[in-house]
C-alpha positions in Angstrom: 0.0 0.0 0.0 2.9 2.6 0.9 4.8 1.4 -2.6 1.8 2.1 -4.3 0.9 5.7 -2.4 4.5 6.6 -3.5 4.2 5.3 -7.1 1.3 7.7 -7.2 2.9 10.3 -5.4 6.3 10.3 -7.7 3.7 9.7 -11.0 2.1 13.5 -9.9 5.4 15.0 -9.3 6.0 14.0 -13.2 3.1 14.8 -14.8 3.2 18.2 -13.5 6.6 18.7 -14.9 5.4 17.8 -18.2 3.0 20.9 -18.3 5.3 22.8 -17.0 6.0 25.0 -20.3 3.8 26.9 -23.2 4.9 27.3 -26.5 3.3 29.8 -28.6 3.2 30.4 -32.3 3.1 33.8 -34.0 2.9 34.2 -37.6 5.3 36.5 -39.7 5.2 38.3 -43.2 8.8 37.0 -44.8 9.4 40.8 -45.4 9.9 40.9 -41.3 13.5 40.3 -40.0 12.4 38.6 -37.0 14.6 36.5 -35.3 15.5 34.8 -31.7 14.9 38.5 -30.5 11.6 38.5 -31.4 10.3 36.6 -28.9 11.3 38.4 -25.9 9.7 41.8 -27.2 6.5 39.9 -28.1 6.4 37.5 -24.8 8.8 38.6 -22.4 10.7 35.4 -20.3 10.2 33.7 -23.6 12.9 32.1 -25.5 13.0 31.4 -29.2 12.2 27.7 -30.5 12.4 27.4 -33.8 11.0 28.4 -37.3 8.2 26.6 -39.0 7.0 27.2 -43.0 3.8 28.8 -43.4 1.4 29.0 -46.2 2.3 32.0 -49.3 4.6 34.6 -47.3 4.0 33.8 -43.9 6.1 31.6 -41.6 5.8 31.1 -38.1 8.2 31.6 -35.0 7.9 29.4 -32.1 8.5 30.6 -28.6 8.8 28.6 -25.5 8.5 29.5 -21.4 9.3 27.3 -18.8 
């Protein structure tokens, strides 16, 4: 019973870490020089994440906070 209160206790503990961050997604005009910068005016105590294509001239910039 005690291995199994723990198991459940330690299982909590982890899934709470897992939603421990947001990412966000903001979409950009190509014409824009946004880079790793960009996140921290737009969300500050984010950090950049990564790039993604968009559709025509867009793309999107991902940011992340833990």
């Amino acid at each position: 019973m005690k291995k199994r209160f723990a198991l459940g206790v330690l299982m909590a503990g982890v899934m709470l870490g897992a939603f421990a961050a947001e990412e966000r997604f903001y979409q950009i005009h190509i014409s824009q020089n946004a880079g790793p910068s960009y996140c921290g005016e737009v969300w500050p105590g984010s950090q950049f994440n990564g790039v993604r294509q968009g559709s025509g001239p867009y793309y999107y910039i991902s940011c992340i906070k833990y």
